[in-house]
C-alpha positions as CSV (number, residue, x, y, z in Angstrom):
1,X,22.3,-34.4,-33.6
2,X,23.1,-30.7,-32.9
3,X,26.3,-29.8,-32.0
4,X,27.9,-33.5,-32.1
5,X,29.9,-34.4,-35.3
6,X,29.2,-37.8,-37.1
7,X,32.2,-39.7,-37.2
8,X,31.4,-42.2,-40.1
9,X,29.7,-41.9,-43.0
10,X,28.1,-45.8,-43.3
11,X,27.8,-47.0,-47.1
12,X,24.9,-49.3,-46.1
13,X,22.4,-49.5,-43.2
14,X,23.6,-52.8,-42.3
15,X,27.1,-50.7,-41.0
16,X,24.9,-48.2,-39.0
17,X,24.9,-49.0,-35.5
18,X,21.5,-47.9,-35.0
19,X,20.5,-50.9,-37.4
20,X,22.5,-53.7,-35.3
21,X,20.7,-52.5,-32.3
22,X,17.4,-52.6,-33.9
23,X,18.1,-56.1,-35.4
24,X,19.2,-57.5,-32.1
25,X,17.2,-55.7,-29.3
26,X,14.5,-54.1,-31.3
27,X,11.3,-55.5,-32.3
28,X,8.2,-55.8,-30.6
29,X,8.8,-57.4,-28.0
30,X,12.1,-57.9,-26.7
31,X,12.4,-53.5,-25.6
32,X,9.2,-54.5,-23.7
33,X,10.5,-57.3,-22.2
34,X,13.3,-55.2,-20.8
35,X,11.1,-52.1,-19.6
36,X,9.1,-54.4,-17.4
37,X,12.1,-56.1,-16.0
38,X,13.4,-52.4,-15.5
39,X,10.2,-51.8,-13.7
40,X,9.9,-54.7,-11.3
41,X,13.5,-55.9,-11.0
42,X,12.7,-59.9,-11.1
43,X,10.1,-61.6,-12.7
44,X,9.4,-65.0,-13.8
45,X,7.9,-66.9,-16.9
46,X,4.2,-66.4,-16.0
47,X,4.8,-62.6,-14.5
48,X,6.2,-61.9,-18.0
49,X,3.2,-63.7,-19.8
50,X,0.5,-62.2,-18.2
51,X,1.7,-58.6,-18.4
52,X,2.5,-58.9,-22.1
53,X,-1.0,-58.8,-23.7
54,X,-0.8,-60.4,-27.3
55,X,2.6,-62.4,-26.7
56,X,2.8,-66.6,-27.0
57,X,4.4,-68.5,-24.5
58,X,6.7,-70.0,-27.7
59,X,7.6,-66.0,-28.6
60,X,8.4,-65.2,-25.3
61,X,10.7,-68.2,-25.1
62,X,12.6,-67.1,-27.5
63,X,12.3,-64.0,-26.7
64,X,13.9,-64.2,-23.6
65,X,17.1,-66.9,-24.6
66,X,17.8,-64.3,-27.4
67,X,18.3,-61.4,-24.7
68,X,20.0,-64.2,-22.5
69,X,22.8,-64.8,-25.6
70,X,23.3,-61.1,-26.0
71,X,23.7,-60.9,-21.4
72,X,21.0,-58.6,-21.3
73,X,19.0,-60.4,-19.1
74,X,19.7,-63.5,-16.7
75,X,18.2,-66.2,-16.4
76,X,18.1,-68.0,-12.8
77,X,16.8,-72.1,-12.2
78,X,15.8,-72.8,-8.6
79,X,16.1,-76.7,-8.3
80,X,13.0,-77.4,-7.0
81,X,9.5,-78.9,-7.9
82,X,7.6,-77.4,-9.6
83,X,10.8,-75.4,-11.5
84,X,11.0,-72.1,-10.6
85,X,13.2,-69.7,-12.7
86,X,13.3,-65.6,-12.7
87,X,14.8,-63.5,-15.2
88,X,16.7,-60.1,-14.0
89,X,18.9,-57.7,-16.2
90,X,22.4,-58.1,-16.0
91,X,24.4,-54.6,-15.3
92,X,24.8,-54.2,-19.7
93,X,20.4,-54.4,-19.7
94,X,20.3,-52.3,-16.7
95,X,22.1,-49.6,-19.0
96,X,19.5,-49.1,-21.6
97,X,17.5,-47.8,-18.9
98,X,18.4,-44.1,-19.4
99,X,17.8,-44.9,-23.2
100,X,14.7,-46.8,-22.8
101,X,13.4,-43.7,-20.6
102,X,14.1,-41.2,-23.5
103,X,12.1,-43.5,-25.7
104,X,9.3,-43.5,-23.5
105,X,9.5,-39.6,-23.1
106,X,9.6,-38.7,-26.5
107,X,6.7,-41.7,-28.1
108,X,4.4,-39.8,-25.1
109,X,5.0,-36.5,-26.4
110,X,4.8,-37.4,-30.1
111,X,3.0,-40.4,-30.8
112,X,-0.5,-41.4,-30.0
């Protein structure tokens, strides 16, 4: 945090803002979920399964309608037979991308 002041002193971690994020986009999953779909732009349900290794189809429901209610990801139906729906970011998930990459960066450099 050199040379940028903290504004507010938090009396509990449940004030940080750090701590909302990692309560609502955090996890193991859900950052993944939203690298891939920075990666490939669209995918659907079975795109998302298969390239999540370790993942149930019921997590990765939820998964995805929990970044749906926060509009970090949409959700599109194609009326037709079989169903066909694809999930994209919205323009507020395409923003964690510069995040996200700093992340990646920095677990590569220091983490094994």
């Amino acid at each position: 945090m050199e040379g940028k002041i903290i504004e507010k002193k938090y009396e509990n971690a449940k004030e940080c803002p750090i701590t909302v994020f990692m309560e609502q986009i955090g996890g193991k999953w859900k950052p993944v979920i939203i690298w891939l779909l920075l990666l490939k732009k669209v995918m659907r349900f079975n795109e998302l399964d298969k390239a999540i290794e370790g993942i149930s189809q019921k997590v990765l429901s939820q998964q995805l309608k929990d970044l749906e209610k926060l509009e970090i990801i949409k959700r599109k139906v194609y009326p037709i037979i079989p169903p066909k729906v694809e999930y994209e970011l919205t323009p507020k998930g395409l923003s964690l991308e510069e995040n996200l990459t700093k992340i990646m960066e920095w677990s590569k450099k220091h983490l094994k």
